[in-house]
C-alpha positions in Angstrom: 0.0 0.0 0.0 1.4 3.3 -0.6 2.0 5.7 2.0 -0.3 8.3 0.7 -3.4 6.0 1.0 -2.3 4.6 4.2 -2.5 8.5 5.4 -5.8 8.9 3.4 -7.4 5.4 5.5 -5.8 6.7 8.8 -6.8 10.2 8.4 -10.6 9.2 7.7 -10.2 7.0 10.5 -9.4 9.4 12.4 -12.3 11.6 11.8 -15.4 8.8 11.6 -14.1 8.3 15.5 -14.0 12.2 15.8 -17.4 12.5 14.3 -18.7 9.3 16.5 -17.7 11.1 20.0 -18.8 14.9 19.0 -22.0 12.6 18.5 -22.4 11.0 21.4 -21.2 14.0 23.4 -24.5 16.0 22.0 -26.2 12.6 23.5 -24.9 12.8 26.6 -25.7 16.5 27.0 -29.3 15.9 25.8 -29.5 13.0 28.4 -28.8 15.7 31.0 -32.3 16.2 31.1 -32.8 13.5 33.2 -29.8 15.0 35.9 -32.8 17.5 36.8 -35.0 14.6 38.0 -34.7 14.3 42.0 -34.8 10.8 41.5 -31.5 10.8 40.0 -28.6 9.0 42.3 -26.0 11.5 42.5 -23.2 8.9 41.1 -25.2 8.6 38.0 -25.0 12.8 37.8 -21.2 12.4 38.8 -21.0 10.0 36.1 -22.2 12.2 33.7 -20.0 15.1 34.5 -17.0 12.8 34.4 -17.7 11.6 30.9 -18.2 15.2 29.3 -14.6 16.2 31.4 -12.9 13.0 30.2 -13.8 13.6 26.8 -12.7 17.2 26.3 -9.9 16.8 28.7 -6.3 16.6 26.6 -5.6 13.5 28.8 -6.3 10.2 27.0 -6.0 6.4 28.0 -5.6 6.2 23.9 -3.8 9.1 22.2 -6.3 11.4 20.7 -6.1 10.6 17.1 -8.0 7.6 18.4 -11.1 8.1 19.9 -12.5 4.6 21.4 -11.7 5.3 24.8 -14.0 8.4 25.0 -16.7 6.6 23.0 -16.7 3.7 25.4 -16.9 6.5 28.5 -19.5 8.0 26.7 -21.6 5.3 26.1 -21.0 3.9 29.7 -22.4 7.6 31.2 -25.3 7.4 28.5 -26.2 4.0 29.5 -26.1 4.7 33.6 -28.0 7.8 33.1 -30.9 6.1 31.0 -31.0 3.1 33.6 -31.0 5.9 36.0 -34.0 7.5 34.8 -35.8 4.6 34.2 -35.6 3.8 37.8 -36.3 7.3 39.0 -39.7 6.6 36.5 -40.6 3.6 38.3 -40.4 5.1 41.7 -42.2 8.4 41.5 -46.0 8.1 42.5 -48.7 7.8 40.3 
């Protein structure tokens, strides 16, 4: 493979991962809707504040060309915060 496609593959790469965490970032920030529910543990809202600050922080488990690691903390905060609200749903009267 040449090096000029490999930079091409890489470099789209790159920005599908990009494109993937600015997208579930905007998910998570929607989501927050549910952080104004009383019913809401605080670790789940911790959670949620965690993710955002892990994903814009400059500090990565991966480097930052490579994106995975703040998909995976993303989805984990969108998952705890729907289970979360879910719950809180259950439990309110009426």
């Amino acid at each position: 493979m040449d090096d000029k496609v490999l930079w091409w593959v890489l470099g789209v790469a790159a920005l599908a991962t990009a494109v993937g965490a600015a997208w579930l970032l905007l998910r998570v920030f929607r989501a927050r809707r549910a952080l104004r529910d009383a019913g809401v543990p605080l670790r789940d809202k911790a959670l949620f504040w965690g993710a955002v600050l892990y994903t814009v922080s400059p500090v990565d488990v991966l480097p930052d060309p490579v994106y995975l690691d703040d998909i995976g903390v993303l989805v984990l905060a969108l998952r705890a915060l729907q289970t979360a609200a879910q719950g809180a749903t259950r439990q309110r009267p009426g």
